[in-house]
VMD Tcl script that draws the C-alpha trace (Angstrom):
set ca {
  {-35.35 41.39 6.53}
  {-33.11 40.16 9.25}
  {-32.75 41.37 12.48}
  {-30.87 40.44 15.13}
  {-32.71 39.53 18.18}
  {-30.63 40.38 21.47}
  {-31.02 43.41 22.05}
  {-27.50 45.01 21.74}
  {-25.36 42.41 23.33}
  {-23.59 40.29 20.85}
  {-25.47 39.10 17.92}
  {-26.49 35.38 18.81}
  {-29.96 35.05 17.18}
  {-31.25 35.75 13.88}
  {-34.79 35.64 11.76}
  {-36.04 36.11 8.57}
  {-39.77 37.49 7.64}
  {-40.76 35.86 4.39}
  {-43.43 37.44 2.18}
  {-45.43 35.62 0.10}
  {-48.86 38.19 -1.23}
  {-50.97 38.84 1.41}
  {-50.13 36.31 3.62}
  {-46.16 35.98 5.20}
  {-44.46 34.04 7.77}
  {-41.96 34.03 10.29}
  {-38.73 31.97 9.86}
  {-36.40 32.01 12.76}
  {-32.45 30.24 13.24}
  {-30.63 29.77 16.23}
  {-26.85 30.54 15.29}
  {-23.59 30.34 16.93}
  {-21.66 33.49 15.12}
  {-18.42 32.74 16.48}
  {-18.67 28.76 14.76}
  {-21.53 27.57 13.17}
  {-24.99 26.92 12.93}
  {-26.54 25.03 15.52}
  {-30.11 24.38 14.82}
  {-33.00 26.10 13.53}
  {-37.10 26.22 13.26}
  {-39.46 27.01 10.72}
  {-43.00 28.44 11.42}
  {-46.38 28.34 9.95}
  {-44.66 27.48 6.39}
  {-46.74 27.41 3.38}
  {-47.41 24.89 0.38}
  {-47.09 27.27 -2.52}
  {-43.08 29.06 -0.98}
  {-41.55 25.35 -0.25}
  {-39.39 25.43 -3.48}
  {-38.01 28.50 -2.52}
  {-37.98 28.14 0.86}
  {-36.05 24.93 0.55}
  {-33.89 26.83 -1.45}
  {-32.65 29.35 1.44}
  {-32.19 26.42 3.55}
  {-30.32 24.73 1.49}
  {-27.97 27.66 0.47}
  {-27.42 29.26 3.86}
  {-26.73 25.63 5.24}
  {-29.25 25.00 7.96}
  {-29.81 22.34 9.74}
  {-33.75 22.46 10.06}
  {-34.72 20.57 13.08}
  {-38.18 21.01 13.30}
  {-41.46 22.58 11.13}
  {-44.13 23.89 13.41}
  {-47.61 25.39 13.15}
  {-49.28 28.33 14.97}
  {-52.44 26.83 13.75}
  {-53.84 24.32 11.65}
  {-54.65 25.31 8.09}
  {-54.33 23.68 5.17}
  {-51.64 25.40 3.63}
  {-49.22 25.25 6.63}
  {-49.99 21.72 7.38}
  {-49.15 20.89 4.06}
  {-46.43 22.94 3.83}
  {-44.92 21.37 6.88}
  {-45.47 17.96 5.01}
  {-43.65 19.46 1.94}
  {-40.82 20.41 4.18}
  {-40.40 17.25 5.35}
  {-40.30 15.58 2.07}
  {-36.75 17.64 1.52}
  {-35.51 17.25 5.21}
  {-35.69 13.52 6.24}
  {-34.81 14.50 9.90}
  {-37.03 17.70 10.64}
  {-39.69 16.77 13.10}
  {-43.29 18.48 12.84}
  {-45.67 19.76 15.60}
  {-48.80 21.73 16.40}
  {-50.54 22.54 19.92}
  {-52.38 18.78 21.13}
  {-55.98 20.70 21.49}
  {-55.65 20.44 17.34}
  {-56.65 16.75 18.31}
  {-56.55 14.37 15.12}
  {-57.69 17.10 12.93}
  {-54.18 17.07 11.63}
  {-51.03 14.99 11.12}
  {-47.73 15.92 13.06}
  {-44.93 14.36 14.78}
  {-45.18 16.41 18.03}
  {-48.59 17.15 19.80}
  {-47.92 20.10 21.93}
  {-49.63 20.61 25.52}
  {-49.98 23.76 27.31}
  {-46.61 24.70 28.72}
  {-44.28 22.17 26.74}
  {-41.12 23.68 26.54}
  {-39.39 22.86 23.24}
  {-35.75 23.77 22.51}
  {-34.30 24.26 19.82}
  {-30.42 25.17 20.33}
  {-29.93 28.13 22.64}
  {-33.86 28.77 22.21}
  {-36.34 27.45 24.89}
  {-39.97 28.01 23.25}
  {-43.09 27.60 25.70}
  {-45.64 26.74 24.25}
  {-49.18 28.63 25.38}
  {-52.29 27.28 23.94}
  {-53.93 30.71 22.21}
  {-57.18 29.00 20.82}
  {-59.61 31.55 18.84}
  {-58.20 31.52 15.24}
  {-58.80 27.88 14.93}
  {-59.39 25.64 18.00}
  {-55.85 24.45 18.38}
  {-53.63 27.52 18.08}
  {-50.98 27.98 19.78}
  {-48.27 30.74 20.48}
  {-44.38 30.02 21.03}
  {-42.45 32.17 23.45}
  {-38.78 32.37 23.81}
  {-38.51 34.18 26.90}
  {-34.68 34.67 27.20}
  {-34.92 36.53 23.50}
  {-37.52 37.90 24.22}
  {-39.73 36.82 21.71}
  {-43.15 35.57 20.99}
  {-44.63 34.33 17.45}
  {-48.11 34.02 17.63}
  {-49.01 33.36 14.05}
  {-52.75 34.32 12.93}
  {-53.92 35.03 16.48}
  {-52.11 38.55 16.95}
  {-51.42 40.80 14.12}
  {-50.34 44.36 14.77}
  {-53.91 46.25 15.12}
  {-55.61 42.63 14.51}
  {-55.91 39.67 14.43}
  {-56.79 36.36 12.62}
  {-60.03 35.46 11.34}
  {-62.78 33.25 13.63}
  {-65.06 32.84 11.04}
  {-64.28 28.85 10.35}
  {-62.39 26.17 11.50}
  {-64.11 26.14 15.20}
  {-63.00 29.54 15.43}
  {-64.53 31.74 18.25}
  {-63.87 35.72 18.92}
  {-65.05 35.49 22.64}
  {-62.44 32.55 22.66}
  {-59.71 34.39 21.05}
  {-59.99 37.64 23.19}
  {-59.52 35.50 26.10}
  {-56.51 33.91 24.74}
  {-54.95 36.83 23.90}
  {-55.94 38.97 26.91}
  {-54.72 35.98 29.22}
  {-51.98 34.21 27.65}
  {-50.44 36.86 25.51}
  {-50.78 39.82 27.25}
  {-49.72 38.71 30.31}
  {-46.22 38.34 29.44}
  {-43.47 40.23 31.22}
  {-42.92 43.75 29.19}
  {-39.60 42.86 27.55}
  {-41.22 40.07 25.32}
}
mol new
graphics top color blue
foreach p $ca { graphics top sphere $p radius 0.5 }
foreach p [lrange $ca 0 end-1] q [lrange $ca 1 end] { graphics top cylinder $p $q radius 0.2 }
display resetview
């Protein structure tokens, strides 16, 4: 599925939702539609889709700048690790309260902004799902990828992996819910 993400005005952002079984992922590029591609991001990618997932990169000609995790499970970190192993210059990251639980390039604090082309991403620590989740939100675009810790009617598990529900309401109810009406 891709959708174009400004609302009416001329197409300037695109993303992909990527199925894999039960569990999926969000895939998102920044584009320029009247030149090129500028830069892109992948999210929460998975060890088991990285052949194909390579795959689409390769043969819609991205330029993958950076691999980054909602939270840290196995199969995304090592699917970010994967990534890089085909993409010499894509940077990893995950939120900083992940401490050294996990290997990444980029630690991200509460209220880093990160761009990525056109796209600003703020980073809001959303700890519940695991202890160092974090959501991204593109306000411009009106966007916000929040990986296991919001689901429509859900959300992730807090059953391992210093997971906490009291901890995850609170995130959710104070960092995600708080955010203007548009995103």
């Amino acid at each position: 599925m891709v959708k174009n993400l400004n609302f009416g005005q001329k197409p300037k952002y695109w993303a992909k939702y990527l199925n894999f079984g039960q569990k999926s992922k969000f895939w998102a590029q920044n584009l320029r539609f009247s030149s090129k591609i500028v830069q892109n991001f992948f999210l929460d990618p998975v060890d088991i889709t990285i052949d194909r997932d390579v795959r689409i990169i390769n043969d819609l000609g991205l330029d993958l700048i950076y691999a980054v995790n909602t939270h840290v499970h196995a199969d995304h970190i090592t699917g970010t690790h994967k990534l890089r192993d085909h993409f010499a210059g894509v940077k990893t990251g995950l939120g900083s309260a992940a401490g050294n639980c996990a290997k990444s390039d980029l630690k991200f604090d509460h209220g880093t902004e990160l761009s990525v082309g056109d796209f600003k991403l703020e980073v809001r620590h959303t700890p519940g799902h695991t202890g160092g989740c974090v959501t991204y939100v593109e306000h411009n675009a009106g966007l916000v990828f929040t990986g296991d810790a919001l689901f429509i009617r859900g959300c992730g598990r807090t059953d391992f992996q210093e997971g906490s529900s009291k901890t995850l309401y609170k995130s959710v109810h104070d960092q995600i819910y708080t955010l203007p009406g548009r995103v």
